[in-house]
PAPATI-288621 format. One record per atom (N, C-alpha, C): residue in one letter; atom name; x, y, z. Coordinates in Angstrom, 1 decimal, m for minus. Example, Ala and Ser with C-alpha at 12.3 -4.5 7.8 and 13.67 -1.06 7.14 Angstrom:
! residues 2
+------+------+--------+--------+--------+
| type | atom |      X |      Y |      Z |
+------+------+--------+--------+--------+
|    A |    N |   13.2 |   m5.7 |    7.8 |
|    A |   CA |   12.3 |   m4.5 |    7.8 |
|    A |    C |   13.2 |   m3.3 |    7.8 |
|    S |    N |   12.8 |   m2.2 |    7.1 |
|    S |   CA |   13.7 |   m1.1 |    7.1 |
|    S |    C |   12.9 |    0.0 |    7.9 |
+------+------+--------+--------+--------+
***
This chain:
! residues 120
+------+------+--------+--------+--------+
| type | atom |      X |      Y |      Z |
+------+------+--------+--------+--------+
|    X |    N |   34.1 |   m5.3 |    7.7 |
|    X |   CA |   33.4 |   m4.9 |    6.4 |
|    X |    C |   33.2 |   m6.2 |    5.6 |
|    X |    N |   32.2 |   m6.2 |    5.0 |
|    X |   CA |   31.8 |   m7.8 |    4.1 |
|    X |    C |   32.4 |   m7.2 |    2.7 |
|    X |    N |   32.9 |   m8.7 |    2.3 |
|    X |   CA |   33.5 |   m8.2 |    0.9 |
|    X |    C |   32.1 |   m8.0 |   m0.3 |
|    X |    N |   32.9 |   m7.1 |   m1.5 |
|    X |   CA |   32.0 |   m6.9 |   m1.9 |
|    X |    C |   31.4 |   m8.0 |   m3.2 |
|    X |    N |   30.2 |   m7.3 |   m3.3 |
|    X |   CA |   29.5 |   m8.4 |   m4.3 |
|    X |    C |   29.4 |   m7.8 |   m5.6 |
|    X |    N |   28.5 |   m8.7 |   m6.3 |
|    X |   CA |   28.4 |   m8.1 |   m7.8 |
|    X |    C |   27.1 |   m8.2 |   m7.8 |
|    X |    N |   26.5 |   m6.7 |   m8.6 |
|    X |   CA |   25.6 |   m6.5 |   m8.7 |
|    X |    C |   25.1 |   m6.1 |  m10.1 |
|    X |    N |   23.8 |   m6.3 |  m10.3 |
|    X |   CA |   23.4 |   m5.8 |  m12.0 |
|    X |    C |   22.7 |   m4.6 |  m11.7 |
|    X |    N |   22.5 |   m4.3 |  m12.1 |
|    X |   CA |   21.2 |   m2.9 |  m12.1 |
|    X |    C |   20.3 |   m3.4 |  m13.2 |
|    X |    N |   19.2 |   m2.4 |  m13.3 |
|    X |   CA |   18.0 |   m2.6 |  m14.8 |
|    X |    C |   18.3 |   m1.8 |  m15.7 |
|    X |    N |   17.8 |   m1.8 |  m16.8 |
|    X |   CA |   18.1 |   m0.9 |  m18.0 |
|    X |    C |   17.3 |    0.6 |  m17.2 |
|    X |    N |   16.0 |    0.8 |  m16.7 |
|    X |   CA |   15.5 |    1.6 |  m16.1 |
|    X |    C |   16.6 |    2.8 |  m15.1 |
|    X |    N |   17.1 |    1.4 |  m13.6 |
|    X |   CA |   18.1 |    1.9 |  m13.0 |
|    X |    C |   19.4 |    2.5 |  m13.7 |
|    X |    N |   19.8 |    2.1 |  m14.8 |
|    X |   CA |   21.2 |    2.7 |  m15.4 |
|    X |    C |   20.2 |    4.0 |  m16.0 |
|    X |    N |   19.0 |    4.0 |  m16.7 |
|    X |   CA |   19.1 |    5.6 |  m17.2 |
|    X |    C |   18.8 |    6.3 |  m16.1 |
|    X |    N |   17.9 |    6.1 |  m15.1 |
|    X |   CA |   18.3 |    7.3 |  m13.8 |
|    X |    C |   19.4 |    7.4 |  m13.4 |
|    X |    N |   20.7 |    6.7 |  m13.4 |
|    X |   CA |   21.6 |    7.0 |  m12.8 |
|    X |    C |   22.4 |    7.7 |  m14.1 |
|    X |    N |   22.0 |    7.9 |  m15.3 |
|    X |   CA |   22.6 |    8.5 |  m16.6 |
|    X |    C |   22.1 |    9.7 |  m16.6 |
|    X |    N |   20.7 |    9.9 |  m16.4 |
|    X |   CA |   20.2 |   11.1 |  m16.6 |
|    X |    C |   20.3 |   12.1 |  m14.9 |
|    X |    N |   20.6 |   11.2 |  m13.9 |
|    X |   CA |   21.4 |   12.2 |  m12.4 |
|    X |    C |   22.6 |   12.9 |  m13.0 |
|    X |    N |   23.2 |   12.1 |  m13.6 |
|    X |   CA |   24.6 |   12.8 |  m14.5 |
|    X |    C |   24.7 |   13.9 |  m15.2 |
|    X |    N |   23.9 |   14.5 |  m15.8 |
|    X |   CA |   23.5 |   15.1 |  m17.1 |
|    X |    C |   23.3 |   16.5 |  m16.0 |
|    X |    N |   24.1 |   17.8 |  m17.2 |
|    X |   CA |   23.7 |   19.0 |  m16.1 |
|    X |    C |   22.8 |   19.6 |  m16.1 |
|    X |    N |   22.6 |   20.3 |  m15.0 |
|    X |   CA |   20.5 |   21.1 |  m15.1 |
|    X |    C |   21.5 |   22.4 |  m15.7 |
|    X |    N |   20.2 |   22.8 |  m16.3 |
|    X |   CA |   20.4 |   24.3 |  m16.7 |
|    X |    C |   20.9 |   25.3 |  m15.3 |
|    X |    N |   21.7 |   26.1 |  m15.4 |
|    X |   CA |   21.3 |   27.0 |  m14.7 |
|    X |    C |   19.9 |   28.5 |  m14.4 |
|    X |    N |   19.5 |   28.2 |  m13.5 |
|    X |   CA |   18.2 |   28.9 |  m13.5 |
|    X |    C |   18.3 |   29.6 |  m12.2 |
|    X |    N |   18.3 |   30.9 |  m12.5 |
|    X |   CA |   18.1 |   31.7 |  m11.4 |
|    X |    C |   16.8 |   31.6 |  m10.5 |
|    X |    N |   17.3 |   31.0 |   m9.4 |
|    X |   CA |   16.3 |   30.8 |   m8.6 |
|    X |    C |   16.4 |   31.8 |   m7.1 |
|    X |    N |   15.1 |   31.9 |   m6.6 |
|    X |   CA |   15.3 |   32.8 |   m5.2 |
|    X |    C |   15.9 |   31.6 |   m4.4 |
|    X |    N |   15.8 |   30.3 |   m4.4 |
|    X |   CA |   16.0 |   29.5 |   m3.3 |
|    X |    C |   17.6 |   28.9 |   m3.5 |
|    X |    N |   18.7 |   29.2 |   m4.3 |
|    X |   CA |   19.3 |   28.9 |   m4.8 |
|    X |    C |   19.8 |   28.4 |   m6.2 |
|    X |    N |   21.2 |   27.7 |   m6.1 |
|    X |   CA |   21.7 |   27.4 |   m7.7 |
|    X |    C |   20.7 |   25.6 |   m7.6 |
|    X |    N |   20.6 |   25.1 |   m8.5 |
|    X |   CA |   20.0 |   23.7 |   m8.5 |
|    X |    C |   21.3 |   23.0 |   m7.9 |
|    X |    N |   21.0 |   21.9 |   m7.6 |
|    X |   CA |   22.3 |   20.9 |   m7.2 |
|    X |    C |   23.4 |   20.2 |   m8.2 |
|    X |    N |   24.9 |   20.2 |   m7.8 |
|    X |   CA |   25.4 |   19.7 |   m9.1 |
|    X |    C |   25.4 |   18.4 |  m10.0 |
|    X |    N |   25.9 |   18.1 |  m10.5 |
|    X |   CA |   25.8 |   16.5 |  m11.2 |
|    X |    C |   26.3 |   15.6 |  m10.1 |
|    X |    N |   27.3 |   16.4 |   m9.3 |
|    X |   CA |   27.7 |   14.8 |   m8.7 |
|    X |    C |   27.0 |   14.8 |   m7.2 |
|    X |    N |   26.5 |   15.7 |   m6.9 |
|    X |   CA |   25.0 |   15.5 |   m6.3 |
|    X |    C |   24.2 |   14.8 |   m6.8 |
|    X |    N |   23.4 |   15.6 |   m7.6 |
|    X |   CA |   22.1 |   14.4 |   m8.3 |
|    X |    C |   22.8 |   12.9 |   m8.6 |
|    X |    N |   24.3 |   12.5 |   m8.6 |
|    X |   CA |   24.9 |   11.4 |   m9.5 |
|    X |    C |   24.5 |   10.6 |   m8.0 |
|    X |    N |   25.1 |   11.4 |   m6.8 |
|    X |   CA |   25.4 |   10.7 |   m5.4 |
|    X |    C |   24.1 |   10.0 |   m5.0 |
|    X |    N |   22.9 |   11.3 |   m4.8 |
|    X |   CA |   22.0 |   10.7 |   m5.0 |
|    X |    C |   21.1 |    9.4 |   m5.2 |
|    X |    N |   21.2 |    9.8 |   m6.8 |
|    X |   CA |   21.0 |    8.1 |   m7.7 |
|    X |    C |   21.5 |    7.0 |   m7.0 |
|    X |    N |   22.5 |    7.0 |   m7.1 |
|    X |   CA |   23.2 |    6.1 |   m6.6 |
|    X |    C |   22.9 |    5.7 |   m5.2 |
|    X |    N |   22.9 |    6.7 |   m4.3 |
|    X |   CA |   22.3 |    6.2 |   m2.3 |
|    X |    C |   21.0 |    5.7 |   m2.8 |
|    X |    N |   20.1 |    6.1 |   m3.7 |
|    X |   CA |   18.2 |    5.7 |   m3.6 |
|    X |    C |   18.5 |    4.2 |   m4.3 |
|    X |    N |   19.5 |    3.8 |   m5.4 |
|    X |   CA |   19.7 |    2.6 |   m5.7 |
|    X |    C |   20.1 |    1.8 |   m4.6 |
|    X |    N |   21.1 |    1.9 |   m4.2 |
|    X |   CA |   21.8 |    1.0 |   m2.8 |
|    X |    C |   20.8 |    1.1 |   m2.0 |
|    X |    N |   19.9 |    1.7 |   m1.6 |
|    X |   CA |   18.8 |    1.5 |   m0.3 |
|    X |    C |   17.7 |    0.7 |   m0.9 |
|    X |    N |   17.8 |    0.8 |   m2.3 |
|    X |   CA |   16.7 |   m0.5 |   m2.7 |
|    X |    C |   17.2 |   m1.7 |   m3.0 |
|    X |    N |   18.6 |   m2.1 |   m3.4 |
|    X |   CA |   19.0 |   m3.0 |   m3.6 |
|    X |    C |   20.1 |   m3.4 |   m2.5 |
|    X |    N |   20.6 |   m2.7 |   m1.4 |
|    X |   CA |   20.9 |   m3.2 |   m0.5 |
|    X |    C |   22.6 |   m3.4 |   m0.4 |
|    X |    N |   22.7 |   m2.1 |   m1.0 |
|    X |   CA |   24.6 |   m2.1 |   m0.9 |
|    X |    C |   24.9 |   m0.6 |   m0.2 |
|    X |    N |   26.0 |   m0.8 |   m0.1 |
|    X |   CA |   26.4 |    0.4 |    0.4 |
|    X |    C |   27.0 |    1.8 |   m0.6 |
|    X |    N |   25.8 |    2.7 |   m1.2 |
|    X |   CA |   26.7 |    3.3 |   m2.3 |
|    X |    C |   27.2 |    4.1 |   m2.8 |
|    X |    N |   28.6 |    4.2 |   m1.5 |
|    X |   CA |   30.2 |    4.7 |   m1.8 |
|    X |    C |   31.1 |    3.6 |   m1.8 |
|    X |    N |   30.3 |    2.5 |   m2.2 |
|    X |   CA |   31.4 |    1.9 |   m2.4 |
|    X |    C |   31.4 |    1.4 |   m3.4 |
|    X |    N |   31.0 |    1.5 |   m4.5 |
|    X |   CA |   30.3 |    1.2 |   m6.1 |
|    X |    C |   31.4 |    0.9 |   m6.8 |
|    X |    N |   32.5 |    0.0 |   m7.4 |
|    X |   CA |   33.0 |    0.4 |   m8.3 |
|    X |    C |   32.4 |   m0.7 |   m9.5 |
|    X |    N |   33.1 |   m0.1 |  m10.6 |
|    X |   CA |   32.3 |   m0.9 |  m12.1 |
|    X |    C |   33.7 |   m2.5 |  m12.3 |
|    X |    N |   33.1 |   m2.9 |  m13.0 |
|    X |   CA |   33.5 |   m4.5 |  m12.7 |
|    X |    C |   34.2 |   m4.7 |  m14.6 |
|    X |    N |   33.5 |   m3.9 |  m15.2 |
|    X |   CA |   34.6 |   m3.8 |  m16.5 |
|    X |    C |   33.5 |   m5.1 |  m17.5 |
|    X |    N |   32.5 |   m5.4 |  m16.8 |
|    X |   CA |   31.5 |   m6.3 |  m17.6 |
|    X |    C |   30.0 |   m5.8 |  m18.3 |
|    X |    N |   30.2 |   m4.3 |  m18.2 |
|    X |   CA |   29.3 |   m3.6 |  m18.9 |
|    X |    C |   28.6 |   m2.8 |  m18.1 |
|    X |    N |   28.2 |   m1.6 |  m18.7 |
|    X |   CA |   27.4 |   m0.6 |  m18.2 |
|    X |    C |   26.6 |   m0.7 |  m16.5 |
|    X |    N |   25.7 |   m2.4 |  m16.7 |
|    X |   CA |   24.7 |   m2.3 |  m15.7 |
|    X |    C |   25.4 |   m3.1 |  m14.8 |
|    X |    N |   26.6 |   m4.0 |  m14.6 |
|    X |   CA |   27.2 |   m4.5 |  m13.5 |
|    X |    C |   28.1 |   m3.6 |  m13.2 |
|    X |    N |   28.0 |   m3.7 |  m11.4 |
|    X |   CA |   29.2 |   m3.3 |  m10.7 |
|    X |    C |   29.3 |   m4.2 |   m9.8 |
|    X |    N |   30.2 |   m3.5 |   m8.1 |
|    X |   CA |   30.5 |   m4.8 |   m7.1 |
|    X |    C |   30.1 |   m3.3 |   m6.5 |
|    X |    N |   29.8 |   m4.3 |   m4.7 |
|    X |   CA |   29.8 |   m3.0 |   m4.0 |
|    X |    C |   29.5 |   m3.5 |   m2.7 |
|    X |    N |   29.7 |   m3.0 |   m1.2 |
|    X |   CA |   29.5 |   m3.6 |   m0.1 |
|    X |    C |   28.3 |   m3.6 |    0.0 |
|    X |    N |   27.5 |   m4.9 |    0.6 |
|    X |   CA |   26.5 |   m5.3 |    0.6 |
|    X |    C |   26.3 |   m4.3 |    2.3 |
|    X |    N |   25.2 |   m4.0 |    2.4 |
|    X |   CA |   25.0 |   m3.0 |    3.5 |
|    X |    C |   23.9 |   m3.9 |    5.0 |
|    X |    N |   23.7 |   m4.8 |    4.0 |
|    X |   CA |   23.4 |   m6.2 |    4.8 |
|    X |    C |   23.9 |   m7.1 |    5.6 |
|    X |    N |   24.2 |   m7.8 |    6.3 |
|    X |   CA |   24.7 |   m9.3 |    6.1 |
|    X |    C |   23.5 |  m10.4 |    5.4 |
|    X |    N |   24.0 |  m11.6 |    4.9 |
|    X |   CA |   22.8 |  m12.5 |    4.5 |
|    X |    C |   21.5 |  m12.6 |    5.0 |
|    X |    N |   21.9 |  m13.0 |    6.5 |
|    X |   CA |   21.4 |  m13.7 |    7.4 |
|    X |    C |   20.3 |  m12.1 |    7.8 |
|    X |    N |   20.6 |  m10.9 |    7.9 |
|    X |   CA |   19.6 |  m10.1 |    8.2 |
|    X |    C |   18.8 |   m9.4 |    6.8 |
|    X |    N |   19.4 |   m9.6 |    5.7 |
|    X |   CA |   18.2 |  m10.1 |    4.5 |
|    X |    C |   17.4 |  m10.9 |    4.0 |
|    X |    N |   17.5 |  m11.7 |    4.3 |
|    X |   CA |   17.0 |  m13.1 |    4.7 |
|    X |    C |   15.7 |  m12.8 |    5.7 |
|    X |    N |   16.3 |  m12.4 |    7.1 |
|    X |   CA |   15.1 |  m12.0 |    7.6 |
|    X |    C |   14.6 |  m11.1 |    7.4 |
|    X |    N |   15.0 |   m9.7 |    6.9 |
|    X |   CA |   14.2 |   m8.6 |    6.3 |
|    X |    C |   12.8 |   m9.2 |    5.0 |
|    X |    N |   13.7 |  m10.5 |    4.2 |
|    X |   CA |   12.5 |  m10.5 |    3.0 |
|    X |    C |   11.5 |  m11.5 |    3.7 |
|    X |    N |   11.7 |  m12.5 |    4.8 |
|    X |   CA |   11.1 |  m13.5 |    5.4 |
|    X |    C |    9.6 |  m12.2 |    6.1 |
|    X |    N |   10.4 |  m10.9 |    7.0 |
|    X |   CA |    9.2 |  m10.0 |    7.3 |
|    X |    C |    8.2 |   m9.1 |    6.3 |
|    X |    N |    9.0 |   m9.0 |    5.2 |
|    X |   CA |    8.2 |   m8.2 |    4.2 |
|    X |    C |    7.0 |   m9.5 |    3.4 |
|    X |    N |    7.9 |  m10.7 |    3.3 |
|    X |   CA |    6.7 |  m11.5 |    3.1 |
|    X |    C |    5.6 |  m12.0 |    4.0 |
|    X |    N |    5.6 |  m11.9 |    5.3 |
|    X |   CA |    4.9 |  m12.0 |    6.7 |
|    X |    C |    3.7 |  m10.9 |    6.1 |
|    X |    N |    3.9 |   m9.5 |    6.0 |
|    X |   CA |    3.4 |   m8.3 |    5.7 |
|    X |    C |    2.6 |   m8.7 |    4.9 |
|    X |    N |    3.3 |   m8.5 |    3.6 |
|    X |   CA |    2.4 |   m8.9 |    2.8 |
|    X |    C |    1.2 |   m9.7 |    3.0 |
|    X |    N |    1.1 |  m11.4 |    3.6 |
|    X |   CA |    0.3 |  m12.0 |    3.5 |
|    X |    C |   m0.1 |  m11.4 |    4.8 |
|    X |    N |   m0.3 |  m10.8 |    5.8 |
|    X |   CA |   m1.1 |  m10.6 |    6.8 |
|    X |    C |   m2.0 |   m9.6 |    5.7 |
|    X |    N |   m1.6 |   m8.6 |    4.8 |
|    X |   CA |   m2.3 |   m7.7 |    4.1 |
|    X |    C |   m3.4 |   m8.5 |    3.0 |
|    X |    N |   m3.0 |   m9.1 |    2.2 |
|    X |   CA |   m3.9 |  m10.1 |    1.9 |
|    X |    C |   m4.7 |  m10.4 |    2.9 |
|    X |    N |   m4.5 |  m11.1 |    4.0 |
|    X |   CA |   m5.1 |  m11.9 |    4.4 |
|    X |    C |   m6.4 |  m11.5 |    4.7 |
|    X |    N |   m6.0 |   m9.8 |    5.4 |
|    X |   CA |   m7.2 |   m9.0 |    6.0 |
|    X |    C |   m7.9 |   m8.6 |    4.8 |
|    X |    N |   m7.3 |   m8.2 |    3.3 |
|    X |   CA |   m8.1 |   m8.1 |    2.2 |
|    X |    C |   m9.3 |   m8.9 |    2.1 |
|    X |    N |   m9.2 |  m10.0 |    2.1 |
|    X |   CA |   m9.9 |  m11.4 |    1.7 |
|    X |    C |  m10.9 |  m11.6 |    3.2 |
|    X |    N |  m10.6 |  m11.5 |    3.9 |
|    X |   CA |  m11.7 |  m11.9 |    5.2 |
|    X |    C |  m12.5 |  m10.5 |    4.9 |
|    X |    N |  m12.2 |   m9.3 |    4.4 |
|    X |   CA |  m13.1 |   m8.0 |    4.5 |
|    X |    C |  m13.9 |   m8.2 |    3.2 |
|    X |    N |  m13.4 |   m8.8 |    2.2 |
|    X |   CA |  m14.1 |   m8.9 |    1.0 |
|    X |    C |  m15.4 |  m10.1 |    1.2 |
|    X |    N |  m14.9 |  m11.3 |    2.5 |
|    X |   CA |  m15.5 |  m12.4 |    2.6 |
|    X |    C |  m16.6 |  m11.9 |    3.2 |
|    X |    N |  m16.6 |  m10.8 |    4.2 |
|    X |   CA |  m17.3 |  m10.5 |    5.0 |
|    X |    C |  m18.5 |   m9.1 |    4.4 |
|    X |    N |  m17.9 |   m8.5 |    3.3 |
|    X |   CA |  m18.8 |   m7.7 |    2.3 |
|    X |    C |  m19.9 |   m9.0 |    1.3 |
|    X |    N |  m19.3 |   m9.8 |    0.9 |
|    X |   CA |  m20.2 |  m11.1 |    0.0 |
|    X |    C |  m20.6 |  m11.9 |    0.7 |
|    X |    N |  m20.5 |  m11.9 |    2.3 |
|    X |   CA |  m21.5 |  m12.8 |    3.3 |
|    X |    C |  m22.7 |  m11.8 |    2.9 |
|    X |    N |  m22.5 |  m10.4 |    3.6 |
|    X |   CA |  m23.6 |   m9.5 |    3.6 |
|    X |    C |  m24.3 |   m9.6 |    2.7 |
|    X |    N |  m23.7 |   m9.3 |    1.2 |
|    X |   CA |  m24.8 |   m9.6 |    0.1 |
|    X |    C |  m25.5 |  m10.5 |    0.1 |
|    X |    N |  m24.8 |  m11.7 |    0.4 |
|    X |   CA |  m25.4 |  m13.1 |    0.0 |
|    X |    C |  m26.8 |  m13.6 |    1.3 |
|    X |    N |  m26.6 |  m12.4 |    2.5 |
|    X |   CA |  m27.9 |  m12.8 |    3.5 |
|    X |    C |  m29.0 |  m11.5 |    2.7 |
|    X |    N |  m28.5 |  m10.9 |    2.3 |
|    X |   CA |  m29.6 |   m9.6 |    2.0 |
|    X |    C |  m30.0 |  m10.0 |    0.8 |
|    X |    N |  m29.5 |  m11.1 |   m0.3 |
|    X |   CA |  m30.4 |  m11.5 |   m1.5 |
|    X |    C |  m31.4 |  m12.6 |   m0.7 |
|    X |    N |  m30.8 |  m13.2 |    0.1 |
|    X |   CA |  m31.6 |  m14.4 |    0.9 |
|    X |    C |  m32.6 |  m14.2 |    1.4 |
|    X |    N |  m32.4 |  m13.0 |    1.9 |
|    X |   CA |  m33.6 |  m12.1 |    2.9 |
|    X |    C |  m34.3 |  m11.5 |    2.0 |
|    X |    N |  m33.9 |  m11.0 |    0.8 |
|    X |   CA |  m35.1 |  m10.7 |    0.0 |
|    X |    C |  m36.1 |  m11.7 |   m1.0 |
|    X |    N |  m35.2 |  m12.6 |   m1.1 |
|    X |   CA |  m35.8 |  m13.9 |   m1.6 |
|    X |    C |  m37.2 |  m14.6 |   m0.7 |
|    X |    N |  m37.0 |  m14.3 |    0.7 |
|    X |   CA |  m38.0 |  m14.7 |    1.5 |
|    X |    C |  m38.8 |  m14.2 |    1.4 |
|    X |    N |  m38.7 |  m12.8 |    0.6 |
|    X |   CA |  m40.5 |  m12.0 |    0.8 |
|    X |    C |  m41.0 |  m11.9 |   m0.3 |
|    X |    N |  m40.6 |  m12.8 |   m1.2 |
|    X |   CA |  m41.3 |  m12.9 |   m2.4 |
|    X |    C |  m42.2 |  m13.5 |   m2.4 |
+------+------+--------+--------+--------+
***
């Protein structure tokens, strides 16, 4: 297991994870009771860790305020490192094809003003 790290969250992240907390009304529903707090709490908390890349049952608070905790990184370095090295790959291949299709829409224009230029 990797020791754990310390982590901040955003002001954003801390009120989803405040407002997962908070209880739903009870509402008679045909499909059931709603889920409880420490469902929606668990929740919050797994959709945080899968974007920030910890493991999160293992969360504890660090005593440095609301938005830091520590927690096992669900990573090692070295395969986050390559995870952001491929999402940056991605990205610029997506650009890249942006810009050659945009290049290739303002060639077209630029032969069809040409071409009309000639028959004036």
């Amino acid at each position: 297991m990797y020791p754990k790290t310390l982590y901040e969250m955003t002001e954003a992240d801390l009120k989803k994870i405040i407002d997962a907390c908070n209880p739903v009304p009870m509402v008679m529903l045909q499909c059931g009771p709603p889920p409880s707090q420490q469902e929606m709490a668990n929740a919050a908390w797994k959709k945080l860790g899968e974007r920030m890349g910890f493991d999160y049952m293992t969360v504890e608070p660090t005593g440095k305020g609301d938005r830091f905790f520590t927690a096992v990184p669900s990573e090692t370095e070295q395969h986050r490192n390559e995870r952001v090295l491929r999402e940056k790959e991605e990205a610029q291949r997506v650009e890249v094809e942006r810009i050659e299709s945009e290049i290739k829409t303002l060639q077209k224009q630029l032969a069809e003003i040409l071409g009309a230029n000639t028959h004036i």
